[in-house]
FIKOL-958361 format. One line per field, with one value per residue: residue number from 1; residue in one letter; y, z, x of N, C-alpha, C in turn. Coordinates in steps of 0.2 Angstrom, whole numbers. Last residue first. Layout:
<atoms>
nr [NUM|...] .
rest [a|...] .
ny [Y|...] .
nz [Z|...] .
nx [X|...] .
cay [Y|...] .
caz [Z|...] .
cax [X|...] .
cy [Y|...] .
cz [Z|...] .
cx [X|...] .
</atoms>
This chain:
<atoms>
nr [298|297|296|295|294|293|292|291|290|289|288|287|286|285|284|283|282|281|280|279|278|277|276|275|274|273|272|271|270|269|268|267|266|265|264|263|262|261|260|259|258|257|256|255|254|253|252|251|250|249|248|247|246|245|244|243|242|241|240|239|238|237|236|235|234|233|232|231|230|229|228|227|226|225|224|223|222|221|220|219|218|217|216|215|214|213|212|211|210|209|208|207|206|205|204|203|202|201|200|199|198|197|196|195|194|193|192|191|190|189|188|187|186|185|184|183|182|181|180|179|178|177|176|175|174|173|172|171|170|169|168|167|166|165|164|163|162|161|160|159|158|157|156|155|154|153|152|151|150|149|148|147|146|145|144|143|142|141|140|139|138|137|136|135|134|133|132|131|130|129|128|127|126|125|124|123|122|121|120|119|118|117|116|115|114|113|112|111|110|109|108|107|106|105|104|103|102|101|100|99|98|97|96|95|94|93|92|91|90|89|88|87|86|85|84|83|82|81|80|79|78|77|76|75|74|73|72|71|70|69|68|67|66|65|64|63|62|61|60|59|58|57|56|55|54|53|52|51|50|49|48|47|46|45|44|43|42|41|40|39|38|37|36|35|34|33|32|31|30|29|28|27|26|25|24|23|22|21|20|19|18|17|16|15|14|13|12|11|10|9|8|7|6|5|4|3|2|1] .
rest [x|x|x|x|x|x|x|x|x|x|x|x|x|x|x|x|x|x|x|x|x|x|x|x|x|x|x|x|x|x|x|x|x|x|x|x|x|x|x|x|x|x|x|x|x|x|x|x|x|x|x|x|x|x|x|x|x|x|x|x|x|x|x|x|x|x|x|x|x|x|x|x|x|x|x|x|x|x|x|x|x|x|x|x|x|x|x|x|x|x|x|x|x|x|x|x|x|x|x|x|x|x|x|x|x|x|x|x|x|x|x|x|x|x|x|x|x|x|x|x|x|x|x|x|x|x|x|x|x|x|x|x|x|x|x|x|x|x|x|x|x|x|x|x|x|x|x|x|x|x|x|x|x|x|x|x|x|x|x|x|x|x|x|x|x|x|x|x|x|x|x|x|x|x|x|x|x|x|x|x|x|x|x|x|x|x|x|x|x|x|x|x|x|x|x|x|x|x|x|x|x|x|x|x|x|x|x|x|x|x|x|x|x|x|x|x|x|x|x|x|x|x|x|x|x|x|x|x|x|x|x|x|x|x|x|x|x|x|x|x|x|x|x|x|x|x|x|x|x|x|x|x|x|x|x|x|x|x|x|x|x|x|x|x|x|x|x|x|x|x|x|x|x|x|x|x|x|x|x|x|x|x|x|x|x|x|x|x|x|x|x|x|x|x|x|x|x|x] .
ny [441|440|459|474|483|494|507|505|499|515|530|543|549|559|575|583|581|572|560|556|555|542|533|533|525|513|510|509|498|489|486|491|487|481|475|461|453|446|452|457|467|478|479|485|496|501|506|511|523|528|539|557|563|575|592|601|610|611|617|611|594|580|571|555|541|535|542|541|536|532|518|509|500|494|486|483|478|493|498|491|494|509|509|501|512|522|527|534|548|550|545|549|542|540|532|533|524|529|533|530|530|540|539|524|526|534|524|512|523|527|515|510|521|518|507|509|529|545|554|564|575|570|557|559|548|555|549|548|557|568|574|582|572|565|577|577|567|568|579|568|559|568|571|557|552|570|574|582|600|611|609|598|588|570|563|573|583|582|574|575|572|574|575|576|592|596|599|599|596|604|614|607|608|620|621|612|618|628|624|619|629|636|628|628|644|645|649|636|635|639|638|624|622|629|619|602|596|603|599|598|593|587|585|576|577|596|609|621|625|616|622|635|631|627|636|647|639|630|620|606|597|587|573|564|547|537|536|543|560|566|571|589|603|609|604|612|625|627|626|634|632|624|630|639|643|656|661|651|647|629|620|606|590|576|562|550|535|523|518|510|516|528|536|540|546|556|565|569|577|586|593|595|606|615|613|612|620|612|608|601|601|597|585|575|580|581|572|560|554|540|529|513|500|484|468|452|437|425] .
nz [844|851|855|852|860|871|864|858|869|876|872|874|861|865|852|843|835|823|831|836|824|821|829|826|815|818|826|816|809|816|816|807|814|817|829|839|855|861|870|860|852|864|868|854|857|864|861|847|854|870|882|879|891|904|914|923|922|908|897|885|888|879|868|863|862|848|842|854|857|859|859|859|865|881|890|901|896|893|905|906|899|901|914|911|903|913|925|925|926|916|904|896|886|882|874|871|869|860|866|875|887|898|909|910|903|914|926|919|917|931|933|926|931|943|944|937|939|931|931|918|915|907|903|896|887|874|863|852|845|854|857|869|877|880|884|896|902|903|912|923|924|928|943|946|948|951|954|963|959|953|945|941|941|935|926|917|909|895|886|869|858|841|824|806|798|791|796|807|817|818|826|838|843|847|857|866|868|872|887|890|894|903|913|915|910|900|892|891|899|911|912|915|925|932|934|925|915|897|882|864|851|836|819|804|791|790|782|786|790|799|809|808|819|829|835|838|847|855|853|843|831|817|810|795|792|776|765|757|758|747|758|766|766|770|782|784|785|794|806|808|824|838|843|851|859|859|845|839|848|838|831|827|818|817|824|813|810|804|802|795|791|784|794|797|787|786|798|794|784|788|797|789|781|792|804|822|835|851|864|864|868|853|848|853|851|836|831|839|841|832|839|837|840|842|837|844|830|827] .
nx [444|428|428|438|447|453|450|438|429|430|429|434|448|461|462|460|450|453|454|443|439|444|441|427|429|434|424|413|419|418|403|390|373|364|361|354|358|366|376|384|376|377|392|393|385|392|403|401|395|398|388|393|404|402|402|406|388|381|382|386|385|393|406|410|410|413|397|382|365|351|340|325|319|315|313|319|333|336|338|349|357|359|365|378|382|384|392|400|397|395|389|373|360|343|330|314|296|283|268|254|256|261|261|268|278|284|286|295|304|307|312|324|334|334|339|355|353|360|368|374|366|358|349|335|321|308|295|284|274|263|249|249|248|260|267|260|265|278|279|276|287|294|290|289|303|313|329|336|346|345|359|361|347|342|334|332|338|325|317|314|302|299|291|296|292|276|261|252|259|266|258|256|268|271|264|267|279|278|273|285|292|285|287|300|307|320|332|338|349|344|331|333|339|330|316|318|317|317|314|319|314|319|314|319|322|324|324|326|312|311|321|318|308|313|318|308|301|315|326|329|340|337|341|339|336|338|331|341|344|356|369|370|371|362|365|376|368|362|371|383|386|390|400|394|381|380|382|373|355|352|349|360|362|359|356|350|346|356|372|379|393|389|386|397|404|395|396|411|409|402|414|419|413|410|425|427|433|438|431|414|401|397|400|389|376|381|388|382|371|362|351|348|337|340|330|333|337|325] .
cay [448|440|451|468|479|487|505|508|495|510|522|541|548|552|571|582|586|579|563|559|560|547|536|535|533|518|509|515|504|489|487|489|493|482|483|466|460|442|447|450|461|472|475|479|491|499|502|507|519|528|532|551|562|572|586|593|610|605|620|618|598|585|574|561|543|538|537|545|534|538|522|517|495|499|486|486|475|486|501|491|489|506|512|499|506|522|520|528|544|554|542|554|541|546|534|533|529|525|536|529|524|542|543|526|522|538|531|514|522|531|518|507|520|521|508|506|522|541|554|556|574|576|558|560|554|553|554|546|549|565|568|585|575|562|575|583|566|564|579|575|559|567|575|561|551|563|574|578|593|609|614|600|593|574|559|569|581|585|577|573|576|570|579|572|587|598|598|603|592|598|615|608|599|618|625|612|611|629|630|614|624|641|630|620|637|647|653|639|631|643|644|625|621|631|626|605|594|602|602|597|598|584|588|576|575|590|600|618|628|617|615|633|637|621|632|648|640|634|622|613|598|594|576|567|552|539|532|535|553|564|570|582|598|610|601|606|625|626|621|631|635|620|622|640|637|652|665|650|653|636|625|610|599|579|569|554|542|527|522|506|511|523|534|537|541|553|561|565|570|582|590|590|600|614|617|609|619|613|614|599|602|604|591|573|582|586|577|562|559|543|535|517|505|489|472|457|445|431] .
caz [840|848|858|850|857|869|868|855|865|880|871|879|866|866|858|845|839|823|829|839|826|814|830|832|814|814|831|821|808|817|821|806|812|810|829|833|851|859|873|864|851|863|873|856|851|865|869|848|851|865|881|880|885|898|909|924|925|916|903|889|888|882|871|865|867|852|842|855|859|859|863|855|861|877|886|904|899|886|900|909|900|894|911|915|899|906|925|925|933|920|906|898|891|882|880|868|870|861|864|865|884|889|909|912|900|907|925|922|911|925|938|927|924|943|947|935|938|935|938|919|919|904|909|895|895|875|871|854|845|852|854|862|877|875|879|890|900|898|907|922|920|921|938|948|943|951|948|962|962|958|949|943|938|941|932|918|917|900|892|875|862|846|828|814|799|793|792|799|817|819|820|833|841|841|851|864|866|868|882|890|889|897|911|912|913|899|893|884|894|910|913|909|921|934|931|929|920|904|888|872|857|841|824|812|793|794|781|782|782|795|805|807|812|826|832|833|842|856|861|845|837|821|816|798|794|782|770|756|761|749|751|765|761|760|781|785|778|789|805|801|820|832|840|845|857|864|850|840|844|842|829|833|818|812|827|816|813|800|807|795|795|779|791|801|789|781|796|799|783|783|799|793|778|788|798|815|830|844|863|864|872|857|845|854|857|838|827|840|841|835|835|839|835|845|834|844|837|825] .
cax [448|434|433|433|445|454|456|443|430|432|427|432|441|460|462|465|448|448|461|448|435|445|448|430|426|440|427|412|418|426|407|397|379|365|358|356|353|361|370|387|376|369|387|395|384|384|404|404|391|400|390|387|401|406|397|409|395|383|377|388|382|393|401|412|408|419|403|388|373|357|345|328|322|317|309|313|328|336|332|341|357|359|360|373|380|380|384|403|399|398|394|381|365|351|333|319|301|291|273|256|254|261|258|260|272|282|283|288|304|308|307|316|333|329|335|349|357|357|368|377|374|361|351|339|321|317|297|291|276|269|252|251|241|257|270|261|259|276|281|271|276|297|291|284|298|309|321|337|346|340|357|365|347|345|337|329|339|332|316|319|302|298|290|293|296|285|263|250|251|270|262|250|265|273|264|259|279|280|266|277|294|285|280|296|306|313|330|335|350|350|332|329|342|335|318|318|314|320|310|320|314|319|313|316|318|326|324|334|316|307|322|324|304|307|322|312|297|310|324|326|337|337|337|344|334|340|328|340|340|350|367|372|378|361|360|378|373|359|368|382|386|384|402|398|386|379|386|379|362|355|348|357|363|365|356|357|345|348|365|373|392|393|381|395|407|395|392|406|413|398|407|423|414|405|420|425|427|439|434|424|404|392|404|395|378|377|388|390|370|370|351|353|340|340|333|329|340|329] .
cy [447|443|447|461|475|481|499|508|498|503|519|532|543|552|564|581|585|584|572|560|562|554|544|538|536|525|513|514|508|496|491|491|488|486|485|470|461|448|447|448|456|469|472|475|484|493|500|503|512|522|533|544|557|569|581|588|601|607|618|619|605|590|577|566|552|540|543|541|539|535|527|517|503|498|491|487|479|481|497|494|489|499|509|501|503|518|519|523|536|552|547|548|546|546|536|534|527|528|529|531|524|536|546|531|524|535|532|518|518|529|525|509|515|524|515|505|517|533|548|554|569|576|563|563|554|554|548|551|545|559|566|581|578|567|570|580|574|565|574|579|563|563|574|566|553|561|569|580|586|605|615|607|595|582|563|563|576|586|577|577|573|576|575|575|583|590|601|603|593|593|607|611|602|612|622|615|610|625|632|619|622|636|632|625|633|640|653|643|635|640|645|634|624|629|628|615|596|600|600|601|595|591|587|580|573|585|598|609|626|619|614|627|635|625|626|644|641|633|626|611|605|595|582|572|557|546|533|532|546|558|568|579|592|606|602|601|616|625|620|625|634|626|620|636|636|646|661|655|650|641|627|618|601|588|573|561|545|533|525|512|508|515|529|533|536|546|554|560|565|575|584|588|595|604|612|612|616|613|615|609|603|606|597|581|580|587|583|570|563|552|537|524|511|493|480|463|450|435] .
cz [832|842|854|855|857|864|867|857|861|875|873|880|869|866|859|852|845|827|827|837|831|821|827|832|820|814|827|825|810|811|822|813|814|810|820|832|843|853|867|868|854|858|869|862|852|861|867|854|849|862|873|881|886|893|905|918|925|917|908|894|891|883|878|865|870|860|846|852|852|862|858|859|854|870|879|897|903|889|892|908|905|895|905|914|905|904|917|923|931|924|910|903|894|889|879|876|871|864|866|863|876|884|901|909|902|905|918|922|913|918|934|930|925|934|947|937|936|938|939|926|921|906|906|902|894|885|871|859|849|852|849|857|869|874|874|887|896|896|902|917|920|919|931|941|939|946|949|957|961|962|954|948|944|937|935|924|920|905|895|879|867|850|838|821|807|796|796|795|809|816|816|827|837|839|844|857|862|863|876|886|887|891|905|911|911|905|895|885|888|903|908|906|912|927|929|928|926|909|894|877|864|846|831|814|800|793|781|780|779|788|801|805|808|820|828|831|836|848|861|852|841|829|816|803|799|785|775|761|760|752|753|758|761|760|775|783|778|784|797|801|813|827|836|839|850|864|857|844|844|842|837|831|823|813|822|819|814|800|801|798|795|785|785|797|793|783|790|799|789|783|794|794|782|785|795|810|825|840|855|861|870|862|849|853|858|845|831|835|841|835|838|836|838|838|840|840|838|831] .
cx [447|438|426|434|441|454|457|451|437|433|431|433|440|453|461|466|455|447|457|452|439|443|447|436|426|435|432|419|418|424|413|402|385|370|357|354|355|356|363|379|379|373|380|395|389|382|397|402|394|397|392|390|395|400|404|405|399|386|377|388|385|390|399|405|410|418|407|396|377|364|350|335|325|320|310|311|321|331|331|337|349|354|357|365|377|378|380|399|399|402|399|383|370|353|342|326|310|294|276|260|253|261|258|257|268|278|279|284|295|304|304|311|324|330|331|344|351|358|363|376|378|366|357|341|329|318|305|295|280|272|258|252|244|248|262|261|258|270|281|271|275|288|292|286|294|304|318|329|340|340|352|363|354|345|341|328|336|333|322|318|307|303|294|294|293|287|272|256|250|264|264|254|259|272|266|259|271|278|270|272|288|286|281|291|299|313|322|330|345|354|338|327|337|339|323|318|314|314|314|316|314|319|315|317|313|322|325|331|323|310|318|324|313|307|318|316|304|308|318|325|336|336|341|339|338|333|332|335|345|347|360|369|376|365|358|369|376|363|363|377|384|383|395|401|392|383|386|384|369|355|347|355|360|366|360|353|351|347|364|368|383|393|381|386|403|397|390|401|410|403|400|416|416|407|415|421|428|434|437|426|414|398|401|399|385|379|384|390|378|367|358|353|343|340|333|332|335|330] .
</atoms>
């Protein structure tokens, strides 16, 4: 049998954070819906923010009273601090996702707090996490560069892993945030963290900045990874990057691992009409690359 990838989408959350047009409550459940009519399990479904901050993740608890129930999906919340972990808790998310930046400067200008303060947040809320509420895991942001410190090294994303597995969290994310890194040191990264968190999955997020996403993607398949973030449409984007674009698109991913051989389970010519649908929602061409061309064969 195909090895099996699983594919968290995050189009509703980090895809809708950066585009200039807001989506109400409803378009946004229609999202979701669309996309979880294709086959995706996990979804990144809301961002407990301030919305004066990001204004595009607004109504995260009223998009989590609209969805239907479960079936064995899991819809993720994503936090920056104690008060956004306290928010998921109360809208029932099945997941929790906290980011920790891997750097100061961005970790100042994104959620108000650097790495030390993140890391004595993190400890905080994994023991929370421990007592009960939603699954607890952990994206480490900039991961492979910081727009404003410049470069990240290995060194630095173990140091953050091994937190990660001291607070014993399941599953660590490394997130390239401005699309900088490549495939040498997507493996060098991904080395790292095992060593430093040998009982975490871990999970990886792409930005197609500079072009190297799915090469990205692509070697961190072959180093063993078998979680990726991906983005239908490949729209998306970080406030906080100067020049950010989107994630790799779910469709371009999905149809690289099934041509070499992967199964993901998700309806292809799906995500590829939930593309259009979402670029037409925000009144523009997205990204995807398979959306332009097509399938082969056709």
């Amino acid at each position: 049998m195909a090895q099996a990838i699983e594919i968290v989408e995050v189009g509703p959350r980090d895809g809708l954070q950066n585009e200039k047009v807001l989506l109400s409550v409803e378009e946004k459940l229609d999202f979701i819906a669309r996309l979880e009519a294709t086959g995706i399990r996990r979804i990144e479904a809301v961002s407990f923010v301030n919305p004066k901050r990001v204004p595009q993740m607004a109504g995260a608890e009223e998009v989590m009273a609209g969805l239907a129930p479960t079936g064995g999906r899991s819809r993720i919340g994503l936090a920056l601090n104690l008060k956004g972990w306290e928010r998921a808790v109360a809208a029932g998310c099945d997941e929790a996702n906290l980011v920790v930046t891997a750097s100061d400067t961005f970790g100042i200008r994104n959620q108000g707090a650097s790495v030390a303060e993140q890391i004595t947040a993190l400890h905080a809320i994994a023991a929370l996490a421990k007592a009960g509420g939603p699954r607890l895991s952990v994206t480490i942001g900039v991961a492979f560069g910081c727009p404003f410190d410049g470069e990240v090294t290995p060194a630095q994303v173990a140091a953050i892993a091994a937190e990660c597995d001291a607070a014993g969290i399941a599953e660590i994310a490394l997130a390239d945030t401005i699309g900088v890194g490549d495939p040498w040191g997507v493996r060098a990264r991904v080395a790292a963290t095992r060593a430093a968190a040998p009982n975490a999955k871990l999970r990886v997020h792409f930005h197609d900045t500079r072009n190297t996403g799915l090469a990205n993607a692509a070697a961190a398949i072959d180093a063993g990874v078998d979680i990726l973030d991906a983005s239908c449409g490949g729209i998306g984007g970080c406030p906080f990057a100067p020049n950010a674009t989107g994630n790799i698109a779910t469709e371009d991913l999905v149809y690289m691992a099934e041509r070499g051989g992967f199964s993901t389970g998700l309806d292809l010519d799906g995500l590829i009409q939930t593309a259009e649908w979402i670029g037409a929602k925000l009144g523009r061409v997205h990204p995807s690359a398979l959306s332009r061309a097509g399938r082969f064969p056709g």
